[in-house]
Backbone and ligand atoms as CSV (ligand in chain L), in Angstrom:
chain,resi,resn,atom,element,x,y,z
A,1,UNK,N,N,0.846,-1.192,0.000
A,1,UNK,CA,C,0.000,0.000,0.000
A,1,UNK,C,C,0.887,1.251,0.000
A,2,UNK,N,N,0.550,2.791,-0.920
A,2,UNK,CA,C,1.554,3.695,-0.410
A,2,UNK,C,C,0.312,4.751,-0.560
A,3,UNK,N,N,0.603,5.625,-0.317
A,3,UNK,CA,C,-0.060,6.892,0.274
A,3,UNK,C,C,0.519,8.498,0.013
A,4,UNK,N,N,0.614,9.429,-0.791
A,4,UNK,CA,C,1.350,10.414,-1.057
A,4,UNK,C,C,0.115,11.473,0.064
A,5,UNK,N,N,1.547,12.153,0.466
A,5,UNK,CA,C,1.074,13.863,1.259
A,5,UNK,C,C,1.363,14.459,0.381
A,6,UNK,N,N,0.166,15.521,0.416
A,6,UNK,CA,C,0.399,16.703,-0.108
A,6,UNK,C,C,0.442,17.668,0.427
A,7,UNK,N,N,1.013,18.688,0.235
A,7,UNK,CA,C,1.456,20.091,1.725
A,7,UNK,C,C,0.969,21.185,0.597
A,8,UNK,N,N,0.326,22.311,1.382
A,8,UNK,CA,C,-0.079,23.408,0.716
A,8,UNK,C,C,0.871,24.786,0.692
A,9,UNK,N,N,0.529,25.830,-0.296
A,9,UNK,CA,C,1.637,26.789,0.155
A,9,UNK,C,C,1.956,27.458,1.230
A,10,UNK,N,N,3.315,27.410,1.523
A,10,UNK,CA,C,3.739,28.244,2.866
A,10,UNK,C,C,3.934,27.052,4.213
A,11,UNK,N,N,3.315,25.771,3.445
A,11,UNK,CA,C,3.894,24.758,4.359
A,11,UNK,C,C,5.069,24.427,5.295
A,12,UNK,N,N,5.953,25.096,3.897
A,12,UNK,CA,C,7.588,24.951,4.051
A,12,UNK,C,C,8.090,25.761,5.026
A,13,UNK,N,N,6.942,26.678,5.736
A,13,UNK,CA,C,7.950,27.921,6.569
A,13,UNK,C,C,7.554,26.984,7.773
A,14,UNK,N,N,6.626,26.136,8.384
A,14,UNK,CA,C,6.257,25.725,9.583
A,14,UNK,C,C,7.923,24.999,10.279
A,15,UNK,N,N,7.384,25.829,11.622
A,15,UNK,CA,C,8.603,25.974,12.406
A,15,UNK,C,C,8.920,27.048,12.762
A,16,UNK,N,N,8.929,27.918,11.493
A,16,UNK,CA,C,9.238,29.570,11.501
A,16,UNK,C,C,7.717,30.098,11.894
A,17,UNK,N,N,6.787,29.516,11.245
A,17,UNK,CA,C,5.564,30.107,10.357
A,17,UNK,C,C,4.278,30.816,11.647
A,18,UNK,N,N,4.571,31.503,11.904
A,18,UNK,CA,C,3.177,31.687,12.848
A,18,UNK,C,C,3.674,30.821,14.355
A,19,UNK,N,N,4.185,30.596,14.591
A,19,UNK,CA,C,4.012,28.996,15.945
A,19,UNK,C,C,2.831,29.338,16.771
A,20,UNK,N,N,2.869,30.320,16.772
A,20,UNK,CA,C,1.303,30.392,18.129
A,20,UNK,C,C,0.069,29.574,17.384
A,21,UNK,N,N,0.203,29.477,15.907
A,21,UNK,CA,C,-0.625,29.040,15.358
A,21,UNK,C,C,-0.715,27.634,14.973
A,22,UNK,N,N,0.008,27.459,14.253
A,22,UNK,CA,C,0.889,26.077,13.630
A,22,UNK,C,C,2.016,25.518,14.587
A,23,UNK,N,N,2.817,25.728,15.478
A,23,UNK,CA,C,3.103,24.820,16.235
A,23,UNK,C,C,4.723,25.073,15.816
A,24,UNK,N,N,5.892,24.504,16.580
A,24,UNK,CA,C,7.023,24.371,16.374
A,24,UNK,C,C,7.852,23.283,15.149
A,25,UNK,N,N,7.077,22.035,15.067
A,25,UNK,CA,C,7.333,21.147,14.243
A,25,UNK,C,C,7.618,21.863,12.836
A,26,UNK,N,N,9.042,21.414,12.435
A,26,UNK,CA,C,9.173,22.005,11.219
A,26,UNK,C,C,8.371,20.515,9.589
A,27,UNK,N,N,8.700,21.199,8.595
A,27,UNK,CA,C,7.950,20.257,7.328
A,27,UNK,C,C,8.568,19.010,7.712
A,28,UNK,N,N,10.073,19.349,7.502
A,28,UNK,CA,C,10.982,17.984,7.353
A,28,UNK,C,C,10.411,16.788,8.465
A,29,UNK,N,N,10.232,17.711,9.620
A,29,UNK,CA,C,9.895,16.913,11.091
A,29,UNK,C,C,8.915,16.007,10.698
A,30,UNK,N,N,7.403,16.301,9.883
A,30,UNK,CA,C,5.891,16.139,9.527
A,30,UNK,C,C,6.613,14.996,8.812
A,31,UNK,N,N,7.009,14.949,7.810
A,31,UNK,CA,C,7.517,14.039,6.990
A,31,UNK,C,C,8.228,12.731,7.693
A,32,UNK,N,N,9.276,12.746,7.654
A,32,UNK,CA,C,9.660,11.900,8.842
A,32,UNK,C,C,9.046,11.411,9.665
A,33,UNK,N,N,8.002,11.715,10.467
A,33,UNK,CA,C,6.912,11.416,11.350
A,33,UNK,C,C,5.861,10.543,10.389
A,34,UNK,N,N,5.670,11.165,9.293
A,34,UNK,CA,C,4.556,10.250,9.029
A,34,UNK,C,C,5.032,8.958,7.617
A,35,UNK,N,N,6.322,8.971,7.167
A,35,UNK,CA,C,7.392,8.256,6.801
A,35,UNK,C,C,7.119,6.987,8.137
A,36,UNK,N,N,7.813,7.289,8.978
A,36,UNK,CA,C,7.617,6.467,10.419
A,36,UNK,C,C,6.345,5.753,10.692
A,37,UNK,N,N,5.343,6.475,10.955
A,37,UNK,CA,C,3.947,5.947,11.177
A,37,UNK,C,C,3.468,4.886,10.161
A,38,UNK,N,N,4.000,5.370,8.811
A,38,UNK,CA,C,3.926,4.209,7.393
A,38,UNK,C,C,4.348,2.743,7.532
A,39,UNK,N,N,5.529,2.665,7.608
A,39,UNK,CA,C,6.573,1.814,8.091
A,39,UNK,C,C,5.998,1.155,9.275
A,40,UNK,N,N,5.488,1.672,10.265
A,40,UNK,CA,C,5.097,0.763,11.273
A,40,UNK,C,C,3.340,-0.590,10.819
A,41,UNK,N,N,2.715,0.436,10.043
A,41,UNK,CA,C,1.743,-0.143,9.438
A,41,UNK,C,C,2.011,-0.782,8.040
A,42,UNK,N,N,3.189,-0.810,7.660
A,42,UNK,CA,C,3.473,-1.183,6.531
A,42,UNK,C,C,3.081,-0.735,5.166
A,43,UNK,N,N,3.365,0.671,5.043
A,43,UNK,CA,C,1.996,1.451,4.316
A,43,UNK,C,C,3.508,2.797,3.834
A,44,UNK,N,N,3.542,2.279,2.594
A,44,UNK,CA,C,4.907,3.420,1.578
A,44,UNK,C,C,4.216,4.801,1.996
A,45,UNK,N,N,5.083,6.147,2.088
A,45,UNK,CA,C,4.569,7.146,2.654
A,45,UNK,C,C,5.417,8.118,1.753
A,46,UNK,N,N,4.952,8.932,0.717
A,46,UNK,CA,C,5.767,9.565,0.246
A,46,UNK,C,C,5.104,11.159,0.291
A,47,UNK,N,N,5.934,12.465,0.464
A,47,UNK,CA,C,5.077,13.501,0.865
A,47,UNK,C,C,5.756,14.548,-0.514
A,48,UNK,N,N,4.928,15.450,-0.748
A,48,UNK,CA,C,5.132,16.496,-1.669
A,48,UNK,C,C,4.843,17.786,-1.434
A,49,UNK,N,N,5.783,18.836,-1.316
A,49,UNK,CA,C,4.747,20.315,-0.967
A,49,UNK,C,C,5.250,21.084,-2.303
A,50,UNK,N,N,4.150,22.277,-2.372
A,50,UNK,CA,C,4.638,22.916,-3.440
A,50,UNK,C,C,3.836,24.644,-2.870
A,51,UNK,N,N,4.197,25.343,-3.372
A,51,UNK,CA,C,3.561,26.601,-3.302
A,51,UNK,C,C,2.328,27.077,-4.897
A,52,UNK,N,N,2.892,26.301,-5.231
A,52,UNK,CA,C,2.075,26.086,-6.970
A,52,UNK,C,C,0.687,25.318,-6.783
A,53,UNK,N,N,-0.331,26.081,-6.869
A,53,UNK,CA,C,-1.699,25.711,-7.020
A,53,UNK,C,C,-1.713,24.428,-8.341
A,54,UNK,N,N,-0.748,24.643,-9.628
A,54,UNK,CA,C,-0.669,24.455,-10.585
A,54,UNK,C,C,0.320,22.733,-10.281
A,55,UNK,N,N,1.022,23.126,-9.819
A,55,UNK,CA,C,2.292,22.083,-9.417
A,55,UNK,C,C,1.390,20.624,-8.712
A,56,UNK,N,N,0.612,21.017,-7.620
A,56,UNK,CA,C,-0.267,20.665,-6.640
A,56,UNK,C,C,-1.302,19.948,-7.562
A,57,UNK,N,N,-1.692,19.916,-8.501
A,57,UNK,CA,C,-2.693,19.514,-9.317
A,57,UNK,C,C,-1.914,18.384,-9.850
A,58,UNK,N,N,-0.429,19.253,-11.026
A,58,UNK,CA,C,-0.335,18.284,-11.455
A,58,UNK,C,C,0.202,16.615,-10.379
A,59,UNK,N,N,0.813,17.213,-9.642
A,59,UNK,CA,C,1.709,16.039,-8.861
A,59,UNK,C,C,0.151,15.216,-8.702
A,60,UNK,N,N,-0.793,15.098,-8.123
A,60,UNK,CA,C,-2.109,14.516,-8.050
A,60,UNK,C,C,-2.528,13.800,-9.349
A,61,UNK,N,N,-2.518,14.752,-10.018
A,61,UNK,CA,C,-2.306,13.855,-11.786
A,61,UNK,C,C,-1.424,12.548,-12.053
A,62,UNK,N,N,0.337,13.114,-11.370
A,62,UNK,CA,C,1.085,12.525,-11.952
A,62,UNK,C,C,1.371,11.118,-11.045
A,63,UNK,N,N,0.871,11.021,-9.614
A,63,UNK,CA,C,0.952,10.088,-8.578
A,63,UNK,C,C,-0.428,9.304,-8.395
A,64,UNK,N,N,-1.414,9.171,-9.320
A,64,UNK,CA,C,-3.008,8.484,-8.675
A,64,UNK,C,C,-2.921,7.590,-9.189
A,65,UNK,N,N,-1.803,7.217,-10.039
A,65,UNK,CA,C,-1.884,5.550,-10.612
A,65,UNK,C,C,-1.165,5.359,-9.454
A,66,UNK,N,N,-0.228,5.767,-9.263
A,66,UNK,CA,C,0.973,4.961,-7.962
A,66,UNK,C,C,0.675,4.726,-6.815
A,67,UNK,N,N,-0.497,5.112,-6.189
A,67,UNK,CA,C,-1.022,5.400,-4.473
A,67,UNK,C,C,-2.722,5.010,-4.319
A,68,UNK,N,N,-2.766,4.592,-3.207
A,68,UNK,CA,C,-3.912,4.010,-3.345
A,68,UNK,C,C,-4.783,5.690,-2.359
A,69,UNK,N,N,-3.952,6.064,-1.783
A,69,UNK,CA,C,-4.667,7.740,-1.438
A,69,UNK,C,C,-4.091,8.650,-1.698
A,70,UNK,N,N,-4.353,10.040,-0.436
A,70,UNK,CA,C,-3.600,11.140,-0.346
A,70,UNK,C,C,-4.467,11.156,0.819
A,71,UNK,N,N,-3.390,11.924,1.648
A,71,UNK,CA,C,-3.596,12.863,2.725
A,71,UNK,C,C,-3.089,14.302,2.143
A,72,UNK,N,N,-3.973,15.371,2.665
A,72,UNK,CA,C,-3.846,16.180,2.137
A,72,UNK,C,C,-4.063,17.830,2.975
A,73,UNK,N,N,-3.028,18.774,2.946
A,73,UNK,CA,C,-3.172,20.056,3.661
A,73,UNK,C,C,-3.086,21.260,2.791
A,74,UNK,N,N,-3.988,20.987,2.097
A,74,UNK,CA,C,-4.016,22.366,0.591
A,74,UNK,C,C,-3.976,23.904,0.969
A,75,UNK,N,N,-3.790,23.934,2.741
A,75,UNK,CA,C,-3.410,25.246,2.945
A,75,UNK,C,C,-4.269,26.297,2.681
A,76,UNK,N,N,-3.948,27.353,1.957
A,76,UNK,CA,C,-5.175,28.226,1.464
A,76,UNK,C,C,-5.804,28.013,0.558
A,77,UNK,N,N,-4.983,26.785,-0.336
A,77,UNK,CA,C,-5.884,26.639,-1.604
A,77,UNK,C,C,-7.069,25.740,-1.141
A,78,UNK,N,N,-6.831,25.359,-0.265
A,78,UNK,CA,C,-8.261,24.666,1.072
A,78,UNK,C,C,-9.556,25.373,0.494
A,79,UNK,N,N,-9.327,26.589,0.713
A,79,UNK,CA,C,-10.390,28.006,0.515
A,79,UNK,C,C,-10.425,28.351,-0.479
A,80,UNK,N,N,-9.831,28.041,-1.678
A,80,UNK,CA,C,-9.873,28.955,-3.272
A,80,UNK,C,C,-10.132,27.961,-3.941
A,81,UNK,N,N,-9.444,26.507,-3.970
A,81,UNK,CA,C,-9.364,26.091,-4.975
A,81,UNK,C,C,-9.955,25.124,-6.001
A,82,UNK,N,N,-10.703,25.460,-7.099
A,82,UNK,CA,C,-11.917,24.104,-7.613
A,82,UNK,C,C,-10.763,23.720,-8.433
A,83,UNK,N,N,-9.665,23.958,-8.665
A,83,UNK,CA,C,-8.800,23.127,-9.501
A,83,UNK,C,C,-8.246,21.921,-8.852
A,84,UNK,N,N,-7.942,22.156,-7.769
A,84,UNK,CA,C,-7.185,20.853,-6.632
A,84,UNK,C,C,-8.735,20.340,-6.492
A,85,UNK,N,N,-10.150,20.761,-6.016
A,85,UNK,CA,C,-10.797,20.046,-5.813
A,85,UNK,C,C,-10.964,18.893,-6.871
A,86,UNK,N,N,-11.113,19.445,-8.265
A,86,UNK,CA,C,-11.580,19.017,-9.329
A,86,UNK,C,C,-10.663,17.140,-10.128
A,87,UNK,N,N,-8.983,18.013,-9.266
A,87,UNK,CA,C,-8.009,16.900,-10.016
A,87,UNK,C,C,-8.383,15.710,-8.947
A,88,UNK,N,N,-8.342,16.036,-7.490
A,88,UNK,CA,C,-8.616,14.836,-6.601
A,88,UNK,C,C,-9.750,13.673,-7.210
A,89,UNK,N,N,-11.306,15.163,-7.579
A,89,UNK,CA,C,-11.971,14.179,-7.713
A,89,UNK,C,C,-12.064,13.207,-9.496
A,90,UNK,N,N,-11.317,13.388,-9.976
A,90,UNK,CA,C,-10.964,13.380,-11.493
A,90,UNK,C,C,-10.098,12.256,-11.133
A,91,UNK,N,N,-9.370,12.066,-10.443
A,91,UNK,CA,C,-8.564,10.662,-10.260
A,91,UNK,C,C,-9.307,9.607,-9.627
A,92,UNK,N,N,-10.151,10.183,-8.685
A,92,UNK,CA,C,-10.951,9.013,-8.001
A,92,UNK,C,C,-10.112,8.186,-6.819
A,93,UNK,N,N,-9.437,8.914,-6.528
A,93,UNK,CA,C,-8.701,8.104,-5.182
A,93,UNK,C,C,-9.348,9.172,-3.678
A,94,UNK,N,N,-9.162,7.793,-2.814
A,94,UNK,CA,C,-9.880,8.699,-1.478
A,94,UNK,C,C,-9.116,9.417,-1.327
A,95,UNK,N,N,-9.530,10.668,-0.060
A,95,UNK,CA,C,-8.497,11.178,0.445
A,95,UNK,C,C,-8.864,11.754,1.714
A,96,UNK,N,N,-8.299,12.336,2.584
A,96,UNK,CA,C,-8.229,12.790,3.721
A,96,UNK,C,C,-7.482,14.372,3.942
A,97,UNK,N,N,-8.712,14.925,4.213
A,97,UNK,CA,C,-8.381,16.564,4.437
A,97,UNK,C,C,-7.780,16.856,6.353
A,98,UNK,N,N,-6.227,17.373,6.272
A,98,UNK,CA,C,-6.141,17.641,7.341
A,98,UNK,C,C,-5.550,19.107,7.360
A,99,UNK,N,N,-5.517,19.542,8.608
A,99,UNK,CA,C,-5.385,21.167,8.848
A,99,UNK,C,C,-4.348,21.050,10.729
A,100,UNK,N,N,-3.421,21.822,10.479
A,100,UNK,CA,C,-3.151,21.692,11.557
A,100,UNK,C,C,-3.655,22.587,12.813
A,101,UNK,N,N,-4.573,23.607,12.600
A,101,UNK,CA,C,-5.035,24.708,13.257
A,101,UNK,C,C,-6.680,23.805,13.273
A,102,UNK,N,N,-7.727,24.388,13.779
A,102,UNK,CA,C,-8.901,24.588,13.835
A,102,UNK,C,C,-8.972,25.532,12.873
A,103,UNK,N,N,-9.734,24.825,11.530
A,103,UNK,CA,C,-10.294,26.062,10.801
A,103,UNK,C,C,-11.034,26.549,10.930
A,104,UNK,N,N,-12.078,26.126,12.184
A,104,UNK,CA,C,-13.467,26.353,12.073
A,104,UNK,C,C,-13.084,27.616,13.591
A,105,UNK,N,N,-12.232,27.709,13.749
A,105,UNK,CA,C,-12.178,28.448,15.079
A,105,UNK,C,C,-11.978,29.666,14.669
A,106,UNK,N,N,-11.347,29.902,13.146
A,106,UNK,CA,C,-10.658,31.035,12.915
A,106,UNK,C,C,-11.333,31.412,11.925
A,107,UNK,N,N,-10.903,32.603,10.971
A,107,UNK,CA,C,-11.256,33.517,10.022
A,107,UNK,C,C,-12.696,32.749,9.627
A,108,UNK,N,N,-13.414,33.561,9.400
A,108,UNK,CA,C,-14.810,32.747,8.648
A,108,UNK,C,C,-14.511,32.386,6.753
A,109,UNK,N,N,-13.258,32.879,6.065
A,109,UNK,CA,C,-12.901,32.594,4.718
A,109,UNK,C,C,-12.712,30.873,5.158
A,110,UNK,N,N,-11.736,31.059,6.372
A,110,UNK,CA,C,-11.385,29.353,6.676
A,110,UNK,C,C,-12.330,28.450,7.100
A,111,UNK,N,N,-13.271,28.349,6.816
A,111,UNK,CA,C,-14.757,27.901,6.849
A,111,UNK,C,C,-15.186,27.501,6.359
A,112,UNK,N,N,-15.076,27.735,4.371
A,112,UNK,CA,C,-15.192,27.207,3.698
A,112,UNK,C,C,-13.893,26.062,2.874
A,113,UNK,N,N,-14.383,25.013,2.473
A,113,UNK,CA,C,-13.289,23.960,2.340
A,113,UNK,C,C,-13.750,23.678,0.573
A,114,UNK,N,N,-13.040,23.908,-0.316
A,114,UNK,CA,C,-13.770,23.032,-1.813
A,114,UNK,C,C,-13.108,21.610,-1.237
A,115,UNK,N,N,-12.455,21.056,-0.740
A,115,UNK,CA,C,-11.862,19.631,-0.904
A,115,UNK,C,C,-13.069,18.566,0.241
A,116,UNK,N,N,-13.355,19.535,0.834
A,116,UNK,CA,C,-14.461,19.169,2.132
A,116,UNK,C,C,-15.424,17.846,1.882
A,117,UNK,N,N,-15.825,18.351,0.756
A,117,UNK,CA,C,-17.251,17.612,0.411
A,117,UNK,C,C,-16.376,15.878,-0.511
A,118,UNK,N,N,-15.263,16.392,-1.195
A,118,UNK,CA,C,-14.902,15.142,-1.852
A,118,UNK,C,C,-14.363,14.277,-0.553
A,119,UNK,N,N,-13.881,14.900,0.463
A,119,UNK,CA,C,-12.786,13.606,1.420
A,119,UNK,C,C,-13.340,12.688,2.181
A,120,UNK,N,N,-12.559,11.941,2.580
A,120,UNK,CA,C,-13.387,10.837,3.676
A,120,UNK,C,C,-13.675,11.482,4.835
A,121,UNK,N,N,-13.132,12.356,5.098
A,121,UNK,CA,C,-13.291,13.129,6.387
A,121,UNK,C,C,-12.254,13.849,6.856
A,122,UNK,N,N,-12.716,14.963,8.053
A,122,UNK,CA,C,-11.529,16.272,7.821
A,122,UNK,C,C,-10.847,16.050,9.555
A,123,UNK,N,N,-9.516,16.540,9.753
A,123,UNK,CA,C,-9.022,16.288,11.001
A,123,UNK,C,C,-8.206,17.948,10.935
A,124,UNK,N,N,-8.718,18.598,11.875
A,124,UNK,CA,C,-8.382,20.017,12.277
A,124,UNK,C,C,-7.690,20.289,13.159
A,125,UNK,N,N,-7.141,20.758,13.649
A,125,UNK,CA,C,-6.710,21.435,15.080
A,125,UNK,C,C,-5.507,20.592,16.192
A,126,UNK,N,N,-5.122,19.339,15.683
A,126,UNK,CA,C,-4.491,18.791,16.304
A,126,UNK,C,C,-3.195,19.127,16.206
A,127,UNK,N,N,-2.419,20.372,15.529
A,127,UNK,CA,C,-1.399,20.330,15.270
A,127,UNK,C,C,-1.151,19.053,14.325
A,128,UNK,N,N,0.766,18.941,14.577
A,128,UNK,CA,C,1.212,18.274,13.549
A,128,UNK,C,C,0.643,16.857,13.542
A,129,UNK,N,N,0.221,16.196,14.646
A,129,UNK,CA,C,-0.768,15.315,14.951
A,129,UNK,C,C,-1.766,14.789,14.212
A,130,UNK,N,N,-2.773,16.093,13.465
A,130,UNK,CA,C,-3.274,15.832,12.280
A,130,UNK,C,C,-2.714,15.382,11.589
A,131,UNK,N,N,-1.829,15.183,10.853
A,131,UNK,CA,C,-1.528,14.407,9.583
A,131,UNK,C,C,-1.288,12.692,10.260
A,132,UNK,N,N,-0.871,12.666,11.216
A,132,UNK,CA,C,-0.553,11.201,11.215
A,132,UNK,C,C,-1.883,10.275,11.700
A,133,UNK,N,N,-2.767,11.193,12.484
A,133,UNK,CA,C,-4.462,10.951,12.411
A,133,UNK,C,C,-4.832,10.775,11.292
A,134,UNK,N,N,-4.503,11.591,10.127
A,134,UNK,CA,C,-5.550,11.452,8.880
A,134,UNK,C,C,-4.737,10.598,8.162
A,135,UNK,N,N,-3.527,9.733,8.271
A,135,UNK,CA,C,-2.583,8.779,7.640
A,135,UNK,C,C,-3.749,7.773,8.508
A,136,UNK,N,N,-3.554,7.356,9.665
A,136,UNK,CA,C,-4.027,6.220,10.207
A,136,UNK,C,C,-5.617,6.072,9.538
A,137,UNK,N,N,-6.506,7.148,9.921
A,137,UNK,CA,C,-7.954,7.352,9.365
A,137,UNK,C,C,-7.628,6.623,7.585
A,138,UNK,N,N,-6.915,7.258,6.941
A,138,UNK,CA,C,-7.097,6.931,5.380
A,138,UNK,C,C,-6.690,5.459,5.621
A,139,UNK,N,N,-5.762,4.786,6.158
A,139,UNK,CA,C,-5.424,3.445,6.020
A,139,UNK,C,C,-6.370,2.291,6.681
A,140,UNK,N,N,-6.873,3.066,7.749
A,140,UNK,CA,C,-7.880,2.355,8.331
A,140,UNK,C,C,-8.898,2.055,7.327
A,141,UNK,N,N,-9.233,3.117,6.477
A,141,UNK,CA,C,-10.606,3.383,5.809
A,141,UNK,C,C,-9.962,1.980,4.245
A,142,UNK,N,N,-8.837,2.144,3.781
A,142,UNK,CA,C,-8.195,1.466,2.244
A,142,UNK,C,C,-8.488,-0.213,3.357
A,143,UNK,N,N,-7.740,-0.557,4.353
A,143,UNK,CA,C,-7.962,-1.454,4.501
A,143,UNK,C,C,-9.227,-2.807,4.681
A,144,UNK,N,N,-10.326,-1.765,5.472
A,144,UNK,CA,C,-11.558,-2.286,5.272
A,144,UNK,C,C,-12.226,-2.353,4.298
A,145,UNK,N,N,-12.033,-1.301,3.001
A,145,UNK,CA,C,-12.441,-1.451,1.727
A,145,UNK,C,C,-12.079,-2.352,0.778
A,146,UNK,N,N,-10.693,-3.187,1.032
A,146,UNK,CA,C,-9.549,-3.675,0.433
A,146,UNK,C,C,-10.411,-4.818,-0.227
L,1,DQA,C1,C,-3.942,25.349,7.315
L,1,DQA,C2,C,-5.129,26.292,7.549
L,1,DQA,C3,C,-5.323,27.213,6.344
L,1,DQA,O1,O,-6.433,28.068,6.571
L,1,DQA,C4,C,-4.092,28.062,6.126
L,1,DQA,O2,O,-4.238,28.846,4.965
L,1,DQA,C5,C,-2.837,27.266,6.082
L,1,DQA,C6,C,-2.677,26.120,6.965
L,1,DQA,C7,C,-3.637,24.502,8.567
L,1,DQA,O3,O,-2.944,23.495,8.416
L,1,DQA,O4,O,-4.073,24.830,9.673
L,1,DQA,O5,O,-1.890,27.617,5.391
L,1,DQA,O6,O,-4.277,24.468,6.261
């Protein structure tokens, strides 16, 4: 089984990025962590960030034969984007929307989700935590479907 992350723009500053918000854990850290969590479930874990709305599409394009999901933190394009919504649902692989903040706590723009309605379900606020929740959630979910 393998599983690609996808990281949204500005991903890359976490560590630097806000911390009161997003937390100390830098990208590399997220990666590694959920690299790890793979490996223990036996489940390939490969992660991708890009700042490219455009980039972000294609990599989804270019990885849905290779992976049986995505976990996924589209960042602001969370809130803008019917192109990332559109490629997810155009490949037809599940996926799992995570956020490391509470979106629902903050700005009312962050409220609205286009990826929302396609995912198996959304994991918010846990910090870097979220992603390895929404790794376990997506594998839990491929395995019972299997
Ligand atoms: C985020 C929340 C988004 O609203 C924001 O634009 C981000 C990060 C999060 O992980 O909490 O860049 O997706």
């Amino acid at each position: 089984m393998r599983v690609a992350v996808l990281h949204g723009p500005n991903l890359n500053l976490l560590g630097t990025r806000e911390p009161e918000v997003y937390g100390r854990t830098t990208l590399a850290e997220i990666d590694a962590a959920l690299v790890a969590a793979g490996a223990e479930m036996g489940v390939d874990v490969e992660c991708f960030q890009s700042n490219h709305e455009g980039a972000l599409v294609d990599h989804v394009q270019k990885r849905a034969g290779e992976v049986d999901g995505f976990v996924v933190n589209a960042a602001a394009y969370t809130h803008t984007s019917v192109a990332l919504a559109d490629a997810l649902a155009g490949v037809a692989r599940p996926y799992v929307e995570v956020h490391l903040s509470n979106v629902f706590a903050r700005e009312r723009f962050r409220h609205r989700s286009y990826l929302a309605a396609g995912a198996l379900g959304i994991i918010s606020g846990f910090g870097a935590a979220s992603y390895t929740l929404g790794l376990r959630a997506l594998i839990e979910h491929l395995r019972r479907s299997a």
